[in-house]
C-alpha positions in Angstrom: 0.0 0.0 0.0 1.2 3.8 -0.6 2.5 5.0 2.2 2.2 8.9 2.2 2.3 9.8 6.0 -1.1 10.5 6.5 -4.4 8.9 6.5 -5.0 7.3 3.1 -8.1 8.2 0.7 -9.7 5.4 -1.0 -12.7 5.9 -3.7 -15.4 3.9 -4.4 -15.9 2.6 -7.9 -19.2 0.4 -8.1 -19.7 -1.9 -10.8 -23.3 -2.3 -10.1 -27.0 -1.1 -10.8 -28.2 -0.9 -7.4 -25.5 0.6 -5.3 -27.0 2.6 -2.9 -25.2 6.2 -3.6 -24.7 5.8 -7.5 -26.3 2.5 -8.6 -25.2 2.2 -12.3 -23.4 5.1 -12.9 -20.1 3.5 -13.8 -21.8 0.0 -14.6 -20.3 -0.7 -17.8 -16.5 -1.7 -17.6 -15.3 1.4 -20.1 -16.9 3.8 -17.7 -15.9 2.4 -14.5 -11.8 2.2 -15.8 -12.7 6.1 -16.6 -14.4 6.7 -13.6 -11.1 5.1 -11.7 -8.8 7.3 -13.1 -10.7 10.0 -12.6 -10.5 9.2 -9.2 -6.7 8.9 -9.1 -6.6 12.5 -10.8 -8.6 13.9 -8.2 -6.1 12.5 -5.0 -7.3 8.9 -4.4 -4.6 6.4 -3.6 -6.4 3.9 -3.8 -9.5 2.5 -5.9 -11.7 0.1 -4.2 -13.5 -1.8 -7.4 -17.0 -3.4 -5.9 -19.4 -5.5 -8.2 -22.0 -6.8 -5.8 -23.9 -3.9 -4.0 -24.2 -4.5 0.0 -26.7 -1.9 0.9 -29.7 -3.1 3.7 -31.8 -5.1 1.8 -29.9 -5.6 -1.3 -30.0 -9.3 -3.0 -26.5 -11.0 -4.0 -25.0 -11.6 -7.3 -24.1 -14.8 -8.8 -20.2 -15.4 -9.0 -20.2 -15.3 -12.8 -21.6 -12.1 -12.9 -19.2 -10.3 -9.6 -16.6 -11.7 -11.6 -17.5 -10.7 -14.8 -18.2 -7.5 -13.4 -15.0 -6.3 -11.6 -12.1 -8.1 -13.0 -11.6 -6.6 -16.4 -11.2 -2.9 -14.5 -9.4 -4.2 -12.2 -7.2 -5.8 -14.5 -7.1 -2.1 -16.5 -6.8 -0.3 -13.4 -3.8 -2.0 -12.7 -1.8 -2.3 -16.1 -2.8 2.3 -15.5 -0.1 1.4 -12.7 -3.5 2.7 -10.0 -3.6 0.9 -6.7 -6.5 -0.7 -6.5 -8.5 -2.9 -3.8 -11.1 -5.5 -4.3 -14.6 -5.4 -2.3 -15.8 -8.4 -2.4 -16.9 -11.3 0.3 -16.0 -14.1 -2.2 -12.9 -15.7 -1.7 -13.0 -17.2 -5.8 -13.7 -13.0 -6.9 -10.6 -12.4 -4.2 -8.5 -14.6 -5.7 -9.3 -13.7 -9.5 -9.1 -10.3 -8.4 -5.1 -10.2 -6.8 -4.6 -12.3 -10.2 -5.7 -9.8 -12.4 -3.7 -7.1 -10.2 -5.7 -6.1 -6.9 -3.2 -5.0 -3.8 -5.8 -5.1 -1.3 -9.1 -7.6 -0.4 -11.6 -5.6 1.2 -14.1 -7.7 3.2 -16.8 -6.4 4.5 -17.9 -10.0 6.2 -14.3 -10.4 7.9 -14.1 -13.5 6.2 -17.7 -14.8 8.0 -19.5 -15.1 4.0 -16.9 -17.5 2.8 -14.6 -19.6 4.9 -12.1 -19.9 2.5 -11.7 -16.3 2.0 -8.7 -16.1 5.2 -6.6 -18.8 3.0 -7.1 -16.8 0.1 -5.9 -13.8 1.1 -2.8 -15.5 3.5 -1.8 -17.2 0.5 -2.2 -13.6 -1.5 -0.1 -12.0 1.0 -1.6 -8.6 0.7 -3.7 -6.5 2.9 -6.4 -7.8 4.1 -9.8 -5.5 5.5 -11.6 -7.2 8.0 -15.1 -5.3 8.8 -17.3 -6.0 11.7 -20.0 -7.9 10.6 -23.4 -9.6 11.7 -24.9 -11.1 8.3 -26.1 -10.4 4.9 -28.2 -7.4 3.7 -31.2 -8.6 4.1 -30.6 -9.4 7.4 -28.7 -6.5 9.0 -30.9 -4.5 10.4 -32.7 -6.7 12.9 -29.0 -7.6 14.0 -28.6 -3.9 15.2 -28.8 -4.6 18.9 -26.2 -3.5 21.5 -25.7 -2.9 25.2 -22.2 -0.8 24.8 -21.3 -0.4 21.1 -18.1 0.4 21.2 -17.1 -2.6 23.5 -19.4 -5.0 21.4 -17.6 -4.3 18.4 -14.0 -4.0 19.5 -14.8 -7.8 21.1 -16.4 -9.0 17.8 -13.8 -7.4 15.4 -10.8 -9.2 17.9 -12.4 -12.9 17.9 -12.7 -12.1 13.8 -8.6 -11.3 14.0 -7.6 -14.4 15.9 -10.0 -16.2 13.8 -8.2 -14.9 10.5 -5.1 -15.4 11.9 -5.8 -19.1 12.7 -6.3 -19.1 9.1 -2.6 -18.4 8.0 -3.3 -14.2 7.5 -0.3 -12.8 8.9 -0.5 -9.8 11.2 0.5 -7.3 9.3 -1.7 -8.0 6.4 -4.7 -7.2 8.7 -6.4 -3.6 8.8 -9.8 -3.0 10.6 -13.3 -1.5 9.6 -15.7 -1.1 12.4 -18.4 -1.3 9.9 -20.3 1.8 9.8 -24.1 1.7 8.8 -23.6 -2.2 8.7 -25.8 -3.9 11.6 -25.7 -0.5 13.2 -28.5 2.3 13.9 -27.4 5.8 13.9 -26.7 6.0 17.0 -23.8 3.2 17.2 -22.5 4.8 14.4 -21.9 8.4 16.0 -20.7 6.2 19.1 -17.8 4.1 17.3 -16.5 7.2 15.7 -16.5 8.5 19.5 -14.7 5.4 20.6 -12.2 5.2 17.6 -9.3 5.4 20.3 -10.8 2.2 22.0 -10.4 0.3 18.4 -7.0 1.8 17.4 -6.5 -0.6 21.1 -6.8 -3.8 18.9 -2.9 -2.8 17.1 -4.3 -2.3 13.7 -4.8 0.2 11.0 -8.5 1.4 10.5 -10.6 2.2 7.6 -13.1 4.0 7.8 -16.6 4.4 5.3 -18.9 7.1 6.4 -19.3 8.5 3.2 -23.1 9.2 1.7 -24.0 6.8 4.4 -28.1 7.2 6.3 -26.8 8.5 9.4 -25.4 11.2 7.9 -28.3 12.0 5.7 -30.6 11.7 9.1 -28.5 14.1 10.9 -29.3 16.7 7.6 -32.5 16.2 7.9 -35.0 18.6 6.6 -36.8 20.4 8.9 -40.1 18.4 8.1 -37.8 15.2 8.7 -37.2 14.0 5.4 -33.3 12.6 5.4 -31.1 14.7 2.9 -30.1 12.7 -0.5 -27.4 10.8 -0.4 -25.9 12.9 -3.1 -26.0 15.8 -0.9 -24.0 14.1 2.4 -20.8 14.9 0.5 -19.9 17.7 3.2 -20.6 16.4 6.1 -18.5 12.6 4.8 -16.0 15.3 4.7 -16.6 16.6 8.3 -16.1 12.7 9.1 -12.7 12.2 6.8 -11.0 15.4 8.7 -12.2 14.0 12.3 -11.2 10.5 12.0 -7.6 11.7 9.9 -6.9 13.8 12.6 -7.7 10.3 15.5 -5.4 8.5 13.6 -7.6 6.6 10.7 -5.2 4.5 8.4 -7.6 5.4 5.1 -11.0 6.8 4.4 -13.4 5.3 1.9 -15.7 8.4 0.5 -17.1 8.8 -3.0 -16.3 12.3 -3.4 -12.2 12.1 -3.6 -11.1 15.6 -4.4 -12.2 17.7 -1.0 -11.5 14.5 1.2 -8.0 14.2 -0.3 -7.3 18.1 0.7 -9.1 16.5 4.3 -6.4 14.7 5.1 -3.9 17.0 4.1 -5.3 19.5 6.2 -4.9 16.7 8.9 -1.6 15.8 8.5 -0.4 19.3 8.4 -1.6 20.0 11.6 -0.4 17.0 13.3 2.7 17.8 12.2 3.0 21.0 13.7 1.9 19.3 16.8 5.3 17.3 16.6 
């Protein structure tokens, strides 16, 4: 991974139709591979290529079609010389991907969809994200129950770690995602990026993805109580990116590269006059 001394920026290019911030916009492989660059252009340093869409309620994809979907801009990205990452919770689209040139396997199960995912990526050697999660889409939502958040979480995302570890991943190919929006209301959202400090605990890098997420668009809400779009969360994603830069976050995930990227500059320049 780049290592520019200072939180990372990675942007979000979704090979699907039913994403749930820009469903279909960069469906077809041509415009995705722009859409990538683009991103590069704009500050990303890394680009996370997803082609099955894990919003609440949102059905899976065969394998055929995740693979057909993100390996040939993957495989472009790369021969662009662009770092790019792999969201996926299939260890056979994991595997095809690191082939075809992916540096990173981003996993928002933490290897829980597919068992074989941990040998995978230990016999990939590269860097491996293990989110906090509680099931599928479609089930999510009723899995949103906590007494302390924070502590619930850091215990969960631990057992996933030794469990990964067990597997063959080595420690230094592990980085963390608490899993924002994912089995989570609101309110354990706002709480985990409170308790970031408690994570960072566990020894290991953090991502975090707040970007266009609900519980930002809830917080905007008009004053009749309608959420804003999810379109128009862009500034306060970036309220998030300088916050967590500034705690110590390893990488943001936004969708919006160019004022995040200028985020964590902002970030690092200031921790560095702390020094």
């Amino acid at each position: 991974m780049p290592d520019e001394g200072r939180c990372l920026v990675m942007g979000v290019v979704n090979v699907t139709p039913d994403s749930f911030s820009d469903g279909g916009q960069w469906f077809d492989p041509a415009t995705a591979v722009r859409h990538g660059l683009e991103l590069v252009e704009q500050g990303a340093d890394i680009v996370d290529v997803g082609g099955e869409s894990t919003r609440p309620g949102a059905a899976r994809v065969s394998l055929e079609e995740e693979l057909a979907r993100v390996e040939p801009v993957i495989r472009e990205l790369s021969r662009e010389g662009v770092t790019v990452s792999v969201d996926t919770m299939r260890a056979e689209v994991a595997q095809a991907a690191v082939a075809a040139g992916a540096k990173l396997v981003n996993d928002v199960s933490g290897g829980l969809a597919d068992p074989a995912m941990p040998r995978v990526v230990a016999a990939s050697g590269v860097p491996y994200v293990v989110m906090h999660w509680r099931g599928h889409s479609h089930a999510m939502n009723s899995r949103a129950v906590y007494g302390d958040v924070v502590t619930e979480v850091r215990e969960e995302l631990s057992k996933r770690v030794s469990s990964v570890l067990a597997e063959g991943v080595a420690d230094n190919q592990i980085v963390l995602d608490p899993g924002l929006g994912f089995s989570k209301n609101p309110e354990h959202n706002w709480a985990l990026l409170a308790g970031l400090d408690q994570l960072a605990e566990l020894g290991y890098p953090m991502i975090i993805g707040a970007s266009r997420k609900r519980f930002l668009g809830r917080l905007l809400a008009d004053p009749d109580g309608a959420p804003r779009p999810f379109s128009r969360s862009d500034d306060a994603t970036l309220a998030v990116t300088a916050l967590v830069a500034q705690a110590g976050a390893w990488c943001v995930r936004v969708h919006d590269v160019r004022p995040n990227a200028d985020a964590v500059r902002v970030a690092a320049a200031v921790q560095g006059a702390r020094a």
